[in-house]
N, C-alpha and C positions, 0 to 999 in steps of 0.2 A: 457450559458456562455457569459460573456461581454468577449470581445478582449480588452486585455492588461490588467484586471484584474487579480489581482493575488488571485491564492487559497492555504486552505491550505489540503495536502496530505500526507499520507501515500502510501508508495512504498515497493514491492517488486522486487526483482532483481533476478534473480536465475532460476531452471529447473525443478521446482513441484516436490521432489521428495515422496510427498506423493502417488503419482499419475504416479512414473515409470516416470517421465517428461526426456526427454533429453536434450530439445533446451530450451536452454536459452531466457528468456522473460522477459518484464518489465510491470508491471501491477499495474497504480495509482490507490489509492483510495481515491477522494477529500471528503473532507469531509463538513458535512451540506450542501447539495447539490443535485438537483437529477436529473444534466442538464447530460445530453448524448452525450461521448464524442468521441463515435467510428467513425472513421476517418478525426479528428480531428488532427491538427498539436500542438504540446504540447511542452513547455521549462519545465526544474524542475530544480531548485536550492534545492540539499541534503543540511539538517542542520545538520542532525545527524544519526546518525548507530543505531537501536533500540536492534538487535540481529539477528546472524548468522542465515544459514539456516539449516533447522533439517527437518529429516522426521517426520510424526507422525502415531501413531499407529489408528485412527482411523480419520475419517473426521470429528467426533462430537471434538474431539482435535484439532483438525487444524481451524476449526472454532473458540473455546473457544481463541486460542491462539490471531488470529488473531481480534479478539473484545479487549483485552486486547491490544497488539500493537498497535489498533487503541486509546483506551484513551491513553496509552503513548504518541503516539505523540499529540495528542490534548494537552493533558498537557503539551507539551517541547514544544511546537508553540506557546501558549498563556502562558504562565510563570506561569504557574498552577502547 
C-alpha cells in the first residue's frame, strides 16, 4: 500500500451471523490489490449501502454472495 493513496473497497459491517458471530466487526475488502493490511491504520469513506445483513444457509452461499457484492461495488465506484 502507498500512504495517502486511496483504494477502492468493499466493506462489511456487522456479527457473521452465518457463523454464530456475536461481536461486531468491520472487515475491508480492497480490491485489485493483494498488499496486506493487517495492522495497519485504515480511513474508509462509505459511498454507498450494497445490502443488509442475512445469514446464509451454507458457506458455498455466503461466498457466491459475496463475489457478487464485490462486482456491485466495483461497478458503483467506477460508474460501470
Amino acid at each position: 500500500m502507498i500512504p495517502g493513496e486511496r483504494y477502492q473497497a468493499a466493506v462489511s459491517i456487522g456479527t457473521n451471523p452465518t457463523f454464530s458471530g456475536r461481536t461486531r466487526t468491520v472487515e475491508a475488502f480492497v480490491l485489485d490489490t493483494t498488499a496486506d493490511l493487517y495492522g495497519q491504520h485504515v480511513a474508509l469513506d462509505f459511498v454507498a449501502r450494497i445490502r443488509g445483513q442475512k445469514k446464509f444457509e451454507s458457506v458455498r452461499d455466503l461466498v457466491a454472495e459475496i463475489a457478487a457484492d464485490t462486482e456491485r461495488t466495483r461497478a458503483l465506484l467506477t460508474g460501470g
